[in-house]
C-alpha positions as CSV (number, residue, x, y, z in Angstrom):
1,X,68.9,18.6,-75.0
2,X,70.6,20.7,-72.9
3,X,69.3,21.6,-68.9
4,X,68.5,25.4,-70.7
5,X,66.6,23.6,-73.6
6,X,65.0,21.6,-71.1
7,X,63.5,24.5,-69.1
8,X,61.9,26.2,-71.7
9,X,60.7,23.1,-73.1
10,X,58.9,22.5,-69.7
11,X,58.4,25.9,-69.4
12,X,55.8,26.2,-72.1
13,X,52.1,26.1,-71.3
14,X,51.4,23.5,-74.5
15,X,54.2,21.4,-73.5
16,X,53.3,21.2,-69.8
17,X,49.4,20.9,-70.9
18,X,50.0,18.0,-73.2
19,X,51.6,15.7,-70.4
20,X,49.3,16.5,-67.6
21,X,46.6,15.5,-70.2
22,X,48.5,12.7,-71.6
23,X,49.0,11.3,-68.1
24,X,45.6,11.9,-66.9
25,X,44.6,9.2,-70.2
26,X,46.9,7.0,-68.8
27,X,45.8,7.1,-65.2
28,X,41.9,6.6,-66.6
29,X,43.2,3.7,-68.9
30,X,44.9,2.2,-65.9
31,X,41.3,3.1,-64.1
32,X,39.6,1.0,-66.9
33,X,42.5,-1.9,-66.4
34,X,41.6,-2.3,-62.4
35,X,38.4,-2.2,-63.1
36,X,37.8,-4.7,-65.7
37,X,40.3,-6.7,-63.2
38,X,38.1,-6.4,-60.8
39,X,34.8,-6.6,-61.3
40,X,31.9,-7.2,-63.2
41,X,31.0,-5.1,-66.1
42,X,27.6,-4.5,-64.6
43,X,29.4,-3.2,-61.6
44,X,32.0,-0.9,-64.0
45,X,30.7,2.4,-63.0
46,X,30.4,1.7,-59.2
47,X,33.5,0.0,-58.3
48,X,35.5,3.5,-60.5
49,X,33.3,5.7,-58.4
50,X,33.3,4.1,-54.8
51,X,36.6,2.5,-54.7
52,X,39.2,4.2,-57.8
53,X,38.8,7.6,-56.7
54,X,39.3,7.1,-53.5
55,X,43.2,6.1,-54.7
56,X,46.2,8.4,-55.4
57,X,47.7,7.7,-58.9
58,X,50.6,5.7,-56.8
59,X,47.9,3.4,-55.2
60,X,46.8,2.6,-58.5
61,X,50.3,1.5,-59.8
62,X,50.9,-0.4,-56.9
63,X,48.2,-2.2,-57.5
64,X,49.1,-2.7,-61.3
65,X,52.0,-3.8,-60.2
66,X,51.3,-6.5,-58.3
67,X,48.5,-7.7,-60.4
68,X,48.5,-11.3,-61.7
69,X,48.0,-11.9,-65.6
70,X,47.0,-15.3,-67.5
71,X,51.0,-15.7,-68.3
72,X,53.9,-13.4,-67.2
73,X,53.9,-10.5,-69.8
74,X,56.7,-8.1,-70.5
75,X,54.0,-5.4,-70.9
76,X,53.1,-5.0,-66.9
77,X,56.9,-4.5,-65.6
78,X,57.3,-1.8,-68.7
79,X,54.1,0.0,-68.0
80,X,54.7,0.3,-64.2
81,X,58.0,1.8,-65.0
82,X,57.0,4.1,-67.8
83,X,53.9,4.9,-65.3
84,X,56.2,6.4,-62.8
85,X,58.4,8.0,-65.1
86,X,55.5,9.7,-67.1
87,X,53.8,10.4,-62.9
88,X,56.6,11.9,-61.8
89,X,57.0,14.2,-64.5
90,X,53.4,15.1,-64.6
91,X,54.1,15.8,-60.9
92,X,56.3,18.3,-61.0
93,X,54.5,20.3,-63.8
94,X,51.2,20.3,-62.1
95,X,52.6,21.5,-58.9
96,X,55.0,24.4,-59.7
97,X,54.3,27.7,-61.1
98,X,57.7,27.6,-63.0
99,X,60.3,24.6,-62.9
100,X,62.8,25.7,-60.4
101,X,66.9,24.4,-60.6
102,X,65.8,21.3,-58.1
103,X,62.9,20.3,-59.9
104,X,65.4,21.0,-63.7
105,X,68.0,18.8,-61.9
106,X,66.0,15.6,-61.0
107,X,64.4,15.8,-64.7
108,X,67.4,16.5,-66.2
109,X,69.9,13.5,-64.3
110,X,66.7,11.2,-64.3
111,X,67.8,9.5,-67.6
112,X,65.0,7.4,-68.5
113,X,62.8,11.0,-68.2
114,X,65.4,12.9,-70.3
115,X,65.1,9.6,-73.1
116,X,61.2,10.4,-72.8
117,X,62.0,14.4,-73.6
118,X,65.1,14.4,-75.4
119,X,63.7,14.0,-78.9
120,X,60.5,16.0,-77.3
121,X,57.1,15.6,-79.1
122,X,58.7,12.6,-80.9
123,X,60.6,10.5,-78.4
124,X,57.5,11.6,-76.1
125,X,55.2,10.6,-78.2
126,X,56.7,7.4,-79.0
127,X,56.6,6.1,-75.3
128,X,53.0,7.8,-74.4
129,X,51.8,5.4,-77.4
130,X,53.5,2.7,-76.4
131,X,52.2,2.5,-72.9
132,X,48.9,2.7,-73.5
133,X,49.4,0.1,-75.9
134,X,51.3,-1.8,-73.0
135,X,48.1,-1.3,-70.6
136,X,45.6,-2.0,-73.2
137,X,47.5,-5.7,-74.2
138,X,47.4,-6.3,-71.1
139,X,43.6,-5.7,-70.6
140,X,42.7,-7.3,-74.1
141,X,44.7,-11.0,-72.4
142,X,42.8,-10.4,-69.0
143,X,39.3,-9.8,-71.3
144,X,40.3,-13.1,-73.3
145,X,41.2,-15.0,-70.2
146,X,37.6,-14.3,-68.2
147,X,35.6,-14.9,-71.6
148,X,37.4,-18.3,-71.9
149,X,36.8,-19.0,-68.5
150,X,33.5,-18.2,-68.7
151,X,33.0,-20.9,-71.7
């Protein structure tokens, strides 16, 4: 995909749409993943309400990040790195009108964002499926690990 392609791919309402949806799934499925980290279920709703919102998407990946999991798991390193990858993008299309030649530029020479839209819906689609299924493996071990523990 040329930087022209690239534009007018970005450029489209759908396109632009889609990912700021898409990303806004994976920020609440990261929400779900602090919280069931967390807390107790019967505390679910108030811990989101009092403490999550109160955190910018980064906080949250920071604090993903440095999460500890029943056994070291591929899953959290890839997810923190396609989370900034799929923030960043989402960033720039939420907050300008049209995607200026500074904003094309650090899309376009960003190559782990241009893998993500080269193919664009496939190759997009490919890695917004696979890091939700990244986040939600790594909620399904921490589940498994406090029912065990609870045995």
């Amino acid at each position: 995909m040329n930087k022209q392609q690239l534009r007018t791919t970005l450029s489209s309402d759908e396109v632009a749409g889609r990912i700021i949806r898409d990303v806004a799934t994976l920020e609440w499925e990261l929400d779900l993943m602090l919280t069931r980290y967390f807390t107790a279920q019967e505390r679910f709703d108030e811990f989101r309400e009092i403490i999550l919102n109160r955190f910018s998407f980064q906080q949250k990946i920071d604090i993903f990040e440095k999460m500890g999991f029943p056994a070291p798991m591929k899953s959290q390193p890839n997810a923190v790195k396609s989370l900034n990858k799929f923030k960043k993008l989402r960033n720039i299309l939420a907050h300008n009108a049209f995607i200026a030649d500074k904003e094309l530029e650090s899309i376009y020479s960003d190559n782990e964002i241009m893998a993500i839209l080269s193919d664009y819906p496939k190759s997009y689609l490919k890695e917004f499926r696979a890091n939700k299924a990244r986040i939600n493996r790594l909620m399904y071990s921490w589940i498994v690990r406090m029912t065990k523990n609870k045995s």
